[in-house]
DRENDO-1510 file (C-alpha; in Angstrom, 1 decimal, always signed):
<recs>
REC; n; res; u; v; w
REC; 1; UNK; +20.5; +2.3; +24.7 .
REC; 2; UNK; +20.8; +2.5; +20.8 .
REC; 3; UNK; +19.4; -0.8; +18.7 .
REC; 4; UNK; +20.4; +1.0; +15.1 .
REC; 5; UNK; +21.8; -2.0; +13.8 .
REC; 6; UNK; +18.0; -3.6; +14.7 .
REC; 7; UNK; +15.3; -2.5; +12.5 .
REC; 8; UNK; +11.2; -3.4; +12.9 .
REC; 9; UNK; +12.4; -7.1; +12.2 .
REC; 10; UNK; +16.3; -7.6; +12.9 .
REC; 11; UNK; +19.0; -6.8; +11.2 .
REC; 12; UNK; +18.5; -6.4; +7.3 .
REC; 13; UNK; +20.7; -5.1; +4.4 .
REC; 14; UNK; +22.0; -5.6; +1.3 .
REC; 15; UNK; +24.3; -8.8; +1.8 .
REC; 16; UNK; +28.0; -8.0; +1.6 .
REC; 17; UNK; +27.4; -4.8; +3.0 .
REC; 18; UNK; +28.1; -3.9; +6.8 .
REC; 19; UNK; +26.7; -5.2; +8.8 .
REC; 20; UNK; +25.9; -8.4; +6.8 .
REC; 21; UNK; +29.5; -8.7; +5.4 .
REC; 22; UNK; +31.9; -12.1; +6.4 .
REC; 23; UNK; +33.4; -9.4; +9.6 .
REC; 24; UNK; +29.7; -8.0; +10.6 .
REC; 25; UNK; +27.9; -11.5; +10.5 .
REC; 26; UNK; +30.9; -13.3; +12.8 .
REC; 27; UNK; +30.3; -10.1; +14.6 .
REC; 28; UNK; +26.7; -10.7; +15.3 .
REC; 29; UNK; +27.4; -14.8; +15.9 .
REC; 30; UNK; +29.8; -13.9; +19.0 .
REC; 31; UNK; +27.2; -11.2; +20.1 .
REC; 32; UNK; +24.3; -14.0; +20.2 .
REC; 33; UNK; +26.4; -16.9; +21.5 .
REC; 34; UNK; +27.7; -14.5; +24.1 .
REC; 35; UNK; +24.2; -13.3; +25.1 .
REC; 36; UNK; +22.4; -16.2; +24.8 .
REC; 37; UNK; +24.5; -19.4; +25.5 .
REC; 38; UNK; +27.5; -20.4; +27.6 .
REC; 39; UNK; +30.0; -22.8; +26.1 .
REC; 40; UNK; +28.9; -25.8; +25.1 .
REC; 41; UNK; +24.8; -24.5; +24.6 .
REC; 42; UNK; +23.7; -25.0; +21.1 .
REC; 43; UNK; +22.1; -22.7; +18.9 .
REC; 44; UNK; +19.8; -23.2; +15.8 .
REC; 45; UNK; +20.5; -21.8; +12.5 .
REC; 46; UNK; +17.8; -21.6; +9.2 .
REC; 47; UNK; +18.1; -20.3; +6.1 .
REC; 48; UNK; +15.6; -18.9; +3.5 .
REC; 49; UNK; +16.8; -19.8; -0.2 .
REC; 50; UNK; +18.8; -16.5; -1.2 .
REC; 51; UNK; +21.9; -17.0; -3.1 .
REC; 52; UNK; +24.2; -15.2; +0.2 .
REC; 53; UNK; +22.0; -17.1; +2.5 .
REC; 54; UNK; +24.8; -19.9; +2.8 .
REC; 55; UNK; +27.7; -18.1; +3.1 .
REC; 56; UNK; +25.9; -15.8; +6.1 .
REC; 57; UNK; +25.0; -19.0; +7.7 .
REC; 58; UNK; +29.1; -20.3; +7.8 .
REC; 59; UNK; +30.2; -16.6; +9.3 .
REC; 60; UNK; +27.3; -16.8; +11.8 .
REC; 61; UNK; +28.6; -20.7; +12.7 .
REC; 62; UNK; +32.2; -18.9; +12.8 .
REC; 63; UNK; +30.6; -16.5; +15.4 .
REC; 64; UNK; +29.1; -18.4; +17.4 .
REC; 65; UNK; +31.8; -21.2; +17.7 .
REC; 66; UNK; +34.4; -18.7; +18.6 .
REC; 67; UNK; +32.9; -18.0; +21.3 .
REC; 68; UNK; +32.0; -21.7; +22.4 .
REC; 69; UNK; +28.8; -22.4; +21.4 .
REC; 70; UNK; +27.6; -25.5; +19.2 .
REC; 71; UNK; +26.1; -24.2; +16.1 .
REC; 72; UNK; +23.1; -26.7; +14.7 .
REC; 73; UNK; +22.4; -25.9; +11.2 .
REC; 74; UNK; +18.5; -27.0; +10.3 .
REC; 75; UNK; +19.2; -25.8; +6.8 .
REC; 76; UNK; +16.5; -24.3; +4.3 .
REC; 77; UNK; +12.8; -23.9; +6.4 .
REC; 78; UNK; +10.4; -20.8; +6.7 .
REC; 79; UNK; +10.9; -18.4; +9.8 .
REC; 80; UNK; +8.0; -19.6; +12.1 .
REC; 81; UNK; +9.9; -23.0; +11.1 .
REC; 82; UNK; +13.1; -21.7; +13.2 .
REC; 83; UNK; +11.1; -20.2; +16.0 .
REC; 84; UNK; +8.5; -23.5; +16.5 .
REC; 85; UNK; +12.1; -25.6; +16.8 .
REC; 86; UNK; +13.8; -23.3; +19.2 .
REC; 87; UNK; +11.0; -23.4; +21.1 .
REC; 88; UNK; +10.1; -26.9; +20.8 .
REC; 89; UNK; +13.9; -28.1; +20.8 .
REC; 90; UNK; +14.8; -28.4; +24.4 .
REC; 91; UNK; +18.9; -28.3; +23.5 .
REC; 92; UNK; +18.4; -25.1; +21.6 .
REC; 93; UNK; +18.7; -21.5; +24.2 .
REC; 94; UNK; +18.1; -19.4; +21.4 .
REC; 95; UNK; +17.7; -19.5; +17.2 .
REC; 96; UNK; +18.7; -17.7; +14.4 .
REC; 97; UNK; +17.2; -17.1; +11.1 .
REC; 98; UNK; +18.9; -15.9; +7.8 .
REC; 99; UNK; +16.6; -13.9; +5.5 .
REC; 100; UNK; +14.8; -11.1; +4.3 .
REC; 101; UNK; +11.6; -12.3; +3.8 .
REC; 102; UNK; +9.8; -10.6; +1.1 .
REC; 103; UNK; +12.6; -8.1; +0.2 .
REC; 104; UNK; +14.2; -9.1; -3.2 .
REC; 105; UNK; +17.5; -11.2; -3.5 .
REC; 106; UNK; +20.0; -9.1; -3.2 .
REC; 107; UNK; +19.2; -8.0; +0.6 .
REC; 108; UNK; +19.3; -10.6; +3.4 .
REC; 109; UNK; +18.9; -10.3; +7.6 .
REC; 110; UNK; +19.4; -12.1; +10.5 .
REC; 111; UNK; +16.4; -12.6; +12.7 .
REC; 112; UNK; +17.2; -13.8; +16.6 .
REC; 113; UNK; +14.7; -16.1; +18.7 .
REC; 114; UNK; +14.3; -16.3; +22.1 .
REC; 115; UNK; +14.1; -20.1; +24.2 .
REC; 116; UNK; +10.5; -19.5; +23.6 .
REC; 117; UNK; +10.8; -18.9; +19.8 .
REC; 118; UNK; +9.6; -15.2; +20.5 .
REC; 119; UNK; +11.3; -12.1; +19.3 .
REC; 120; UNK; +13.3; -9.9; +20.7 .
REC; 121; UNK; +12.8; -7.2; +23.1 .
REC; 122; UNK; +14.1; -3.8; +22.3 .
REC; 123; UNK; +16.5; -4.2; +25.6 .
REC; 124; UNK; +18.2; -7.3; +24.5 .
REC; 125; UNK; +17.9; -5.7; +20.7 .
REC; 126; UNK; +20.4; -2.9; +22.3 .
REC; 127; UNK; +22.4; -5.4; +24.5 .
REC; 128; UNK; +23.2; -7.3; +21.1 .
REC; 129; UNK; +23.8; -3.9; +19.3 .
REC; 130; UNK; +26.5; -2.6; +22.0 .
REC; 131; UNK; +28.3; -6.7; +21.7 .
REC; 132; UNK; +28.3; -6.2; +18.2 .
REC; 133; UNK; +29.8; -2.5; +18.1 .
REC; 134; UNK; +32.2; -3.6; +21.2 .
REC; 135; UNK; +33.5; -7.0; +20.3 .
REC; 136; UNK; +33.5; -9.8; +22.1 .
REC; 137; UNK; +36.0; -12.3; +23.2 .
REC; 138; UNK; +36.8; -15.4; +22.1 .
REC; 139; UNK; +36.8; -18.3; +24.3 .
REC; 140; UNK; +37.5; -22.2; +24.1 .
REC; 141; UNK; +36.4; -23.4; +20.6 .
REC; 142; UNK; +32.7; -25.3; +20.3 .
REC; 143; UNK; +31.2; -27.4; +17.7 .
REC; 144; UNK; +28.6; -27.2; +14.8 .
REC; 145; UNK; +26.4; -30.5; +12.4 .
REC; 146; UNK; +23.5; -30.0; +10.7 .
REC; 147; UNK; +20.1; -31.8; +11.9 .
REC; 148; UNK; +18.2; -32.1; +8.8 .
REC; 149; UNK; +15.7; -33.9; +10.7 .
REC; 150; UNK; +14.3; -30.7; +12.3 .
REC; 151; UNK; +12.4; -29.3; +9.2 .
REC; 152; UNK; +10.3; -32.4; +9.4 .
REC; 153; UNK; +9.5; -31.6; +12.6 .
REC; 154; UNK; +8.1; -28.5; +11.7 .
REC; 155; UNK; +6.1; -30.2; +8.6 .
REC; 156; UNK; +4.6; -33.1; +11.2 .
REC; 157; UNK; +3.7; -29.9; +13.4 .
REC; 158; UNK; +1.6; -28.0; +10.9 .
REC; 159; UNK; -0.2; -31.8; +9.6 .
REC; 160; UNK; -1.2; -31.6; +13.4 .
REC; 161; UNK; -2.3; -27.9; +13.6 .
REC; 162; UNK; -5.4; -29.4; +11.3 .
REC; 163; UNK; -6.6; -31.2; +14.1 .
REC; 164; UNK; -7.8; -34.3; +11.6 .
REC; 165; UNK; -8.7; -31.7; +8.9 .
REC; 166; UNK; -9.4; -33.5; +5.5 .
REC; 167; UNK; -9.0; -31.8; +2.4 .
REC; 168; UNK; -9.8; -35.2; +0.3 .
REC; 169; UNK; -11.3; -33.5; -3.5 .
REC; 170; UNK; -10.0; -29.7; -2.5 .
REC; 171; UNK; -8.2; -28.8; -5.4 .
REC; 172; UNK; -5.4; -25.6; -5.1 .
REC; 173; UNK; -2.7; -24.2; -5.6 .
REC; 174; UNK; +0.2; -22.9; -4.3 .
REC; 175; UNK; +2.9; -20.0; -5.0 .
REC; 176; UNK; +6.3; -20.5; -2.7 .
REC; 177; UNK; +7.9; -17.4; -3.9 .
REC; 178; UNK; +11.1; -19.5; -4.7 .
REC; 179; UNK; +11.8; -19.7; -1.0 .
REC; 180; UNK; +12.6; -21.5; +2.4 .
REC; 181; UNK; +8.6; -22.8; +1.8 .
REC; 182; UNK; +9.6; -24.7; -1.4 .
REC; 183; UNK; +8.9; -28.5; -1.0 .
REC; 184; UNK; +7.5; -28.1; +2.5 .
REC; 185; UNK; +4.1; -26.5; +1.4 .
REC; 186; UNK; +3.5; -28.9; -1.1 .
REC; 187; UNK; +4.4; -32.3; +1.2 .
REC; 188; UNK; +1.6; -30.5; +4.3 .
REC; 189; UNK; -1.2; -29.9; +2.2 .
REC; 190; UNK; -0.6; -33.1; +0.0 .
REC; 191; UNK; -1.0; -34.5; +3.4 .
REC; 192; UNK; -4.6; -33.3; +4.5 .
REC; 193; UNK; -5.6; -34.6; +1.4 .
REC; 194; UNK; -5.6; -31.9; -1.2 .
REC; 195; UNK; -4.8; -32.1; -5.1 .
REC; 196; UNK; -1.8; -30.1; -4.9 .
REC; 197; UNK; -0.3; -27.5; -8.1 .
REC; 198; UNK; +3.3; -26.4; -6.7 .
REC; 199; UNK; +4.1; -22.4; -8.4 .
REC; 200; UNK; +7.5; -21.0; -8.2 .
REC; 201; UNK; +9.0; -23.5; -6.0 .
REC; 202; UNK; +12.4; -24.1; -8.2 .
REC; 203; UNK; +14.3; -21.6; -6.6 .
REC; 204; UNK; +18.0; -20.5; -8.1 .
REC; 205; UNK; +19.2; -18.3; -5.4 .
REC; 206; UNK; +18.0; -15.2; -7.1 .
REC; 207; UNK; +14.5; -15.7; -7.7 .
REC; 208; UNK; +12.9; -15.8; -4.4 .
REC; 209; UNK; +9.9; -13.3; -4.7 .
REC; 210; UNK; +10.4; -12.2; -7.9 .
REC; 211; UNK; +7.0; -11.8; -9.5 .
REC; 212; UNK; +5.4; -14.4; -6.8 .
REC; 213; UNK; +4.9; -14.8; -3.4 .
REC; 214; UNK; +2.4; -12.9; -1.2 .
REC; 215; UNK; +3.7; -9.4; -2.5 .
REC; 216; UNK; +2.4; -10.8; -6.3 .
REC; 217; UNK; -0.1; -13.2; -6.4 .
REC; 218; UNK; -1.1; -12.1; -10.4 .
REC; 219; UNK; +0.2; -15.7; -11.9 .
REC; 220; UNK; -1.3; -17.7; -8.8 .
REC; 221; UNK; -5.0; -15.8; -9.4 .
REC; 222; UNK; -4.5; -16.6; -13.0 .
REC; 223; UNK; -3.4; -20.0; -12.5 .
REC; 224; UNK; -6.4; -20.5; -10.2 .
REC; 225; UNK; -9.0; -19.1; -12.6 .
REC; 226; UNK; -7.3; -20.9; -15.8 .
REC; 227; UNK; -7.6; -24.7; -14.1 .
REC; 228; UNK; -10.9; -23.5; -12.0 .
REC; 229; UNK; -9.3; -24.6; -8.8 .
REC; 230; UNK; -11.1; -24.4; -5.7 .
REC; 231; UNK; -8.1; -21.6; -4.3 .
REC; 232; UNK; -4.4; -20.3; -4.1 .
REC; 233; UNK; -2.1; -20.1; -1.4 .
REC; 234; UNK; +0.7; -17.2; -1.6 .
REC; 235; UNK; +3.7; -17.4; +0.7 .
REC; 236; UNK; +6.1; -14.8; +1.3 .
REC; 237; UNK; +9.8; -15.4; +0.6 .
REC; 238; UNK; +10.2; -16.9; +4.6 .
REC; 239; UNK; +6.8; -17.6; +4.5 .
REC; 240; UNK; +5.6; -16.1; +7.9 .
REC; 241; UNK; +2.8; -14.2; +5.9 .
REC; 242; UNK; +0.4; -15.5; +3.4 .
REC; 243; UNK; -2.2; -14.2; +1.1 .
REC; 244; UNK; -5.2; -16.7; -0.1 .
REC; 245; UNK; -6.9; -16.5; -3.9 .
REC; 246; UNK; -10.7; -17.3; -3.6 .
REC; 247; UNK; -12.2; -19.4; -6.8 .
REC; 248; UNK; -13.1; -16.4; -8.3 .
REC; 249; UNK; -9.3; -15.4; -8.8 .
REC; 250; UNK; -9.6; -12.3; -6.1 .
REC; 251; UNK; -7.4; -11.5; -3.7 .
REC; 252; UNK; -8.0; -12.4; +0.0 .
REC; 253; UNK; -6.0; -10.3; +2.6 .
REC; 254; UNK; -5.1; -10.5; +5.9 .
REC; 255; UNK; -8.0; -8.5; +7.0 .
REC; 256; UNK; -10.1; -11.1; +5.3 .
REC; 257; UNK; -8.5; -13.9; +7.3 .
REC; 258; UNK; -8.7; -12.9; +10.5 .
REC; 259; UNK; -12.1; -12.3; +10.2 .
REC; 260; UNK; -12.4; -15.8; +9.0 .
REC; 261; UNK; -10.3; -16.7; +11.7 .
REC; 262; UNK; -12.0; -14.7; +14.3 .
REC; 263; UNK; -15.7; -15.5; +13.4 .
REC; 264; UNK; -15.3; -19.3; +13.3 .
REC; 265; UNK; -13.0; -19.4; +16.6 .
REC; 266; UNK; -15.6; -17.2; +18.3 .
REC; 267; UNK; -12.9; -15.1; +19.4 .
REC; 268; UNK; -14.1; -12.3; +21.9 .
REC; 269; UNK; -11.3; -10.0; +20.2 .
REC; 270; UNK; -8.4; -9.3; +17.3 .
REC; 271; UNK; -5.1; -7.4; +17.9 .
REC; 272; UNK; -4.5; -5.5; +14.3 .
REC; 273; UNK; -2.6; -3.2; +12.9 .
REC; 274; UNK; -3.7; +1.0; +12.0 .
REC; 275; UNK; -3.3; +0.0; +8.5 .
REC; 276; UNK; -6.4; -2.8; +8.6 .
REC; 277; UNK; -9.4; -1.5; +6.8 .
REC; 278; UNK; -12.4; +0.0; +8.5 .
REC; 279; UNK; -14.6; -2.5; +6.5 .
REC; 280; UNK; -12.9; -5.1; +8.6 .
REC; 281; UNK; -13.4; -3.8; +11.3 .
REC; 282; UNK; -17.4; -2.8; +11.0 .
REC; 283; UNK; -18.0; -6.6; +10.0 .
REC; 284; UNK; -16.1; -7.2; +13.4 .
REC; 285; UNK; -18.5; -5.3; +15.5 .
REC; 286; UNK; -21.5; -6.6; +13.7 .
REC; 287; UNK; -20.3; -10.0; +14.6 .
REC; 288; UNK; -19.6; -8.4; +18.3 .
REC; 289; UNK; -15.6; -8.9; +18.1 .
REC; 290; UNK; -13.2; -6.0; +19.6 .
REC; 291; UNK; -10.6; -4.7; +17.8 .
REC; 292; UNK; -7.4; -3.7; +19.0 .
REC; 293; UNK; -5.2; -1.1; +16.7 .
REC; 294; UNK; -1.6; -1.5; +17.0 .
REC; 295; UNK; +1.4; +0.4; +15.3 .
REC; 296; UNK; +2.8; -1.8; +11.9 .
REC; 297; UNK; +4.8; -4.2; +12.6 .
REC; 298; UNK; +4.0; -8.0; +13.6 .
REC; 299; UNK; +6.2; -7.4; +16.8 .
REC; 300; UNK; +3.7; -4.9; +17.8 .
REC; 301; UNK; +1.2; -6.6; +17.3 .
REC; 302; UNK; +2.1; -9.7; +19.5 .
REC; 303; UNK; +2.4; -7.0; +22.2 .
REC; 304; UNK; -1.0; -6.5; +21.8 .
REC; 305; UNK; -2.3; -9.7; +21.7 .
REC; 306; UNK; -0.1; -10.0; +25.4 .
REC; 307; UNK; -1.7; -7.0; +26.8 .
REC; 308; UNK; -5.2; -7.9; +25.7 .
REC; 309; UNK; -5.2; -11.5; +26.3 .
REC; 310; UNK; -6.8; -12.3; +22.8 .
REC; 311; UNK; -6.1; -15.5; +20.7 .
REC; 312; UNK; -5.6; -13.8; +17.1 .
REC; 313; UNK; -3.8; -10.8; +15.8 .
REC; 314; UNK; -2.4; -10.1; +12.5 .
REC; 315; UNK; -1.8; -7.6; +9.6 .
REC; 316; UNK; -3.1; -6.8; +6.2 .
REC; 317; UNK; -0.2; -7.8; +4.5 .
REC; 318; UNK; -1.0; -11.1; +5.6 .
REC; 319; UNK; +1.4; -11.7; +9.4 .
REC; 320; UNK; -1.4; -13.8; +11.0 .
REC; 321; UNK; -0.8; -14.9; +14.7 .
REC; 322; UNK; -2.1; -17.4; +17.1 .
REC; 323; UNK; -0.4; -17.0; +20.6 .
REC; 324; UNK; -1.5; -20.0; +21.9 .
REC; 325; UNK; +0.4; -22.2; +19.1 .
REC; 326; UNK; +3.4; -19.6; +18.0 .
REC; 327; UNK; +4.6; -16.4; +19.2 .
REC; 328; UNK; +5.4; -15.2; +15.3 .
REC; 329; UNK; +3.6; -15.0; +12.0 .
REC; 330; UNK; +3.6; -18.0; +10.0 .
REC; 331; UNK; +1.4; -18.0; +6.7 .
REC; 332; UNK; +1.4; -22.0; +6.3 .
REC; 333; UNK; -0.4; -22.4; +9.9 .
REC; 334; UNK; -2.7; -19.5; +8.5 .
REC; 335; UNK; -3.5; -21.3; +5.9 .
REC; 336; UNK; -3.8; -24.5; +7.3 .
REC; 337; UNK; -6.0; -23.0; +10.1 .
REC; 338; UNK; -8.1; -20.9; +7.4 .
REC; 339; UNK; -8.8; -23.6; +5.1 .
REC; 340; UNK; -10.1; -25.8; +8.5 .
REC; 341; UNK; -12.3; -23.0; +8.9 .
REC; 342; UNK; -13.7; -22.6; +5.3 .
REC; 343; UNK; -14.0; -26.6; +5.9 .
REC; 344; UNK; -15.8; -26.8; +8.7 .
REC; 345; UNK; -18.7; -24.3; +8.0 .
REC; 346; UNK; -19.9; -25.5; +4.5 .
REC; 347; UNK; -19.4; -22.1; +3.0 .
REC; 348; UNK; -16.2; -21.4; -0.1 .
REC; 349; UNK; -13.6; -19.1; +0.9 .
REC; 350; UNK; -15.1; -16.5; -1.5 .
REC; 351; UNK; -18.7; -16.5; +0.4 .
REC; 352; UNK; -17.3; -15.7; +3.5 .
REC; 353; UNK; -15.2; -13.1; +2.0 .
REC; 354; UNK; -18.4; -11.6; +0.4 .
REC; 355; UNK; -19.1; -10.8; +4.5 .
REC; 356; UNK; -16.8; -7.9; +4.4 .
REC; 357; UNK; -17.1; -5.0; +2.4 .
REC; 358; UNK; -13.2; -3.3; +2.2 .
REC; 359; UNK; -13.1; +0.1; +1.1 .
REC; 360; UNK; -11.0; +1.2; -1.1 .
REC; 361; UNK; -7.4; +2.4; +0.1 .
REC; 362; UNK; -4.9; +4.6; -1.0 .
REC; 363; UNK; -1.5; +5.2; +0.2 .
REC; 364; UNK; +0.7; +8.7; -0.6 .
REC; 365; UNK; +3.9; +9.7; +0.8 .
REC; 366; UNK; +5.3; +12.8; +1.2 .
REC; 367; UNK; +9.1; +13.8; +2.1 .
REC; 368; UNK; +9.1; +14.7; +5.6 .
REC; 369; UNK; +12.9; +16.0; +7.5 .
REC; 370; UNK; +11.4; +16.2; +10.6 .
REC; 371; UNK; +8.9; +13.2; +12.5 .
REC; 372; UNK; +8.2; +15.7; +15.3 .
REC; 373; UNK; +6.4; +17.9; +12.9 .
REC; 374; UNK; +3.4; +15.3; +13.0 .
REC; 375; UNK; +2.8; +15.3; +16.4 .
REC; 376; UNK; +2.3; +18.9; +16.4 .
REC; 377; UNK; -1.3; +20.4; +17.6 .
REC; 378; UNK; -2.2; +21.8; +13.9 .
REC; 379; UNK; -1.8; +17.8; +12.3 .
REC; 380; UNK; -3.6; +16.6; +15.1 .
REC; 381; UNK; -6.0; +19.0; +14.2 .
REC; 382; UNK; -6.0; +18.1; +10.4 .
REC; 383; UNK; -6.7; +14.8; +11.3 .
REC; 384; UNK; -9.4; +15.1; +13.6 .
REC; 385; UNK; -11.0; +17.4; +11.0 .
REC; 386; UNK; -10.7; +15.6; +7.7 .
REC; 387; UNK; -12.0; +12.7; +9.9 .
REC; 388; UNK; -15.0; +14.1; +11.4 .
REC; 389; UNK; -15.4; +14.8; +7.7 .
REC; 390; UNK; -15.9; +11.6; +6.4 .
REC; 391; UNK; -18.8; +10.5; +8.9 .
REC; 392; UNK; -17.8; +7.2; +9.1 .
REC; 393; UNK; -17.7; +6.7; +6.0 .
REC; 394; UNK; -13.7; +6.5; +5.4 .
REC; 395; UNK; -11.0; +6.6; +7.5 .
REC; 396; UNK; -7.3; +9.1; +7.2 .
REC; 397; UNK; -4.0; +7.8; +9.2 .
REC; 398; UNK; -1.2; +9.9; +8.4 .
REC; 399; UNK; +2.3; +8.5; +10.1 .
REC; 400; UNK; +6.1; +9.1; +9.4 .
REC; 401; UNK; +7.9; +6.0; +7.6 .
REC; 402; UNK; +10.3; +3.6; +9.8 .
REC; 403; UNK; +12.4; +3.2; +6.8 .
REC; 404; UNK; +12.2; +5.9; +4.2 .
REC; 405; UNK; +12.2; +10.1; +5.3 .
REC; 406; UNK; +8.5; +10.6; +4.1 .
REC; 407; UNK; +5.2; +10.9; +5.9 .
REC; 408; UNK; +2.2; +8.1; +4.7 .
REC; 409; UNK; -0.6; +9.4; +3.9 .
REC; 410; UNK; -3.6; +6.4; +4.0 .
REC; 411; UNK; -6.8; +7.0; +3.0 .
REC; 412; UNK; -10.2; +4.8; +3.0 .
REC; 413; UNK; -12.9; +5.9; +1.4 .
REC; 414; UNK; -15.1; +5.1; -1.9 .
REC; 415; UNK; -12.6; +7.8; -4.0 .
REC; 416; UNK; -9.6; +7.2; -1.9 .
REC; 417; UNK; -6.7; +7.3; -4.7 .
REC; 418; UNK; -8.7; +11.4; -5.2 .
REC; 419; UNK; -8.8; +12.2; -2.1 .
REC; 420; UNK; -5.3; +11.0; -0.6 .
REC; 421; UNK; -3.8; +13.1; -3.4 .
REC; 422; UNK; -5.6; +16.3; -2.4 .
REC; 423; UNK; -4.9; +15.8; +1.7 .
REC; 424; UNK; -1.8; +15.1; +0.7 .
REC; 425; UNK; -1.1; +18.6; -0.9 .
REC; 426; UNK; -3.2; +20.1; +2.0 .
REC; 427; UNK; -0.5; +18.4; +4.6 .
REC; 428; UNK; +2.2; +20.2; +2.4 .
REC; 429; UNK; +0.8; +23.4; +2.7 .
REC; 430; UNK; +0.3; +22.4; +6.4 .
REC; 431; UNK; +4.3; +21.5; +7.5 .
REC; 432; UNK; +6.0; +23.3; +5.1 .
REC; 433; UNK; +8.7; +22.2; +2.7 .
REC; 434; UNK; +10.4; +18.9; +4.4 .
REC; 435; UNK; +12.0; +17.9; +0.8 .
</recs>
């Protein structure tokens, strides 16, 4: 069944635009409350801090009351926020989350949760897409409030996730990208104990990730380096992913993390993406840890981490995820859970980055018509070739874009920017004109 309205992460756009206009988003409230609840059922609702995010959140409540659902509004919290109260609150059969995480302010989503707080399967992705297309009846009217209560829920649970951690003299700071983490980050780490600086947490509805967050951590690393703070904590604009700045001002990924994460939990394996580097995963084997390759996405790699039975999994761009606590990404756990890490083993955030040796990566597209053209037997043998090539020493993935018509082109190796340019003309010459 088609799911086009679903992308990798629900359904995104610019807001205003079908399907996030006032019609689409009642569309996709009757479609939930339909699938999920019968009358009288209540579903959550959270919202990131983007200037359409309120208005998206009163068409989904119009949804989902037409068709006889109560509508709970929890207000402005992160996305692993949403998911930990649908799980945890036993009145709620499903949640929904308004944002676009790290996209800029002019694009919004709706994310749905399961009962469990998971995400969707493709199935009920294409159930949902046919109720949306369709329509829906209406039925006898239901209800909505707002519970502000739940987001300190979700605050009280992360305190706990420390397990007694103490940050008493740790001195950092933190960049909210201007979004649904604003306030929250700075009340949970205040509470371990730690000498809290609070970046970009004013937001206006426009400037959520706008020269911060976890996709620009420049004024964080300089803001660490300039008050010699002990390290910087980047959130994404729904803060389910997070990117750390060591005392020395650099920049530590999510490959860095979950080998953090993986070494002190004495984990017997990681569930990562294609796109982690191959210096993370040589420091994994000489620490004796599998690693399991996914395709991108964080919904992939919670697939893995259900297949494999391992307790950690996570991306580069900073998605970390611990089965075991929260089926979804959430960078203020990550961070919580890293920083009782770094705590309990005596050694700075930067020394155990020093561990792993990244090399370099380099990322090209090229326009590509047709995704069938990389499957073919001659780019199979490119690959193999150019990778046989590199003797261990570097690493090519070449794979077609789910958003954009052009084929990535990812490269590791000690002159990767070089190289990726030349393979990339080589692929060209390979597939013929796709422009």
């Amino acid at each position: 069944m088609p799911r086009e309205l679903f992308g990798t992460d629900g359904v995104r756009g610019l807001a205003g635009q079908y399907p996030l206009d006032t019609a689409g988003v009642r569309a996709i409230g009757k479609a939930v409350g339909t699938q999920f609840a019968n009358p009288g059922q209540a579903i959550v609702i959270g919202q990131d801090t983007r200037e359409s995010s309120g208005q998206i959140v009163t068409d989904l409540i119009a949804g989902l009351t037409a068709v006889g659902v109560e509508a709970v509004s929890a207000g402005v919290l992160p996305t692993p926020g949403l998911a930990y109260i649908t799980r945890e609150g036993n009145q709620f059969v499903a949640g929904i989350m308004v944002t676009a995480s790290h996209n800029p302010y002019e694009y919004n989503g709706i994310k749905v949760f399961d009962s469990r707080g998971g995400k969707l399967s493709d199935e009920i992705e294409s159930i949902l897409n046919k109720l949306i297309k369709e329509g829906t009846p209406d039925k006898q009217a239901g209800t909505s409030r707002s519970d502000p209560e739940l987001v300190q829920a979700y605050e009280d649970f992360l305190v706990g996730c420390g397990d007694g951690l103490q940050l008493g003299g740790l001195r950092l700071a933190i960049d909210s990208a201007n979004g649904s983490a604003s306030g929250i980050a700075q009340r949970i780490f205040t509470r371990l104990g730690a000498e809290v600086t609070a970046l970009f947490n004013n937001p206006d509805g426009r400037n959520i990730n706008a020269q911060c967050g976890a996709t620009d951590t420049k004024a964080l690393a300089e803001r660490v380096a300039a008050d010699h703070l002990d390290l910087g904590i980047a959130l994404d604009g729904d803060a389910d992913r997070v990117i750390m700045i060591d005392e020395q001002g650099r920049e530590v990924k999510g490959d860095y993390l979950l080998y953090i994460l993986a070494v002190s939990g004495n984990c017997s394996g990681v569930v990562a993406t294609v796109m982690s580097n191959i210096g993370f995963e040589l420091a994994l084997t000489r620490e004796h840890i599998a690693l399991e390759r996914t395709a991108v996405g964080d919904r992939y790699v919670l697939e893995g981490l259900e297949r494999t039975g391992y307790k950690l999994g996570g991306e580069q761009s900073g998605h970390i995820i611990f089965p075991d606590i929260l089926a979804t990404g959430d960078g203020l756990l990550a961070a919580v859970k890293t920083l009782q890490a770094v705590s309990a083993s005596n050694k700075s955030l930067a020394q155990w980055c020093d561990a792993v040796e990244l090399l370099p990566q380099a990322l090209v597209n090229i326009p590509l018509k047709d995704k069938a053209v990389l499957d073919s037997p001659a780019v199979e043998n490119f690959i193999n070739e150019h990778t046989l090539a590199f003797a261990g020493k570097g690493r090519l993935l070449i794979r077609p874009s789910g958003t954009e018509p052009v084929a990535r082109i990812m490269v590791e190796a000690e002159d990767a920017e070089a190289v990726a340019e030349r393979l990339a003309e080589e692929l060209k010459q390979l597939i013929g004109d796709q422009s």
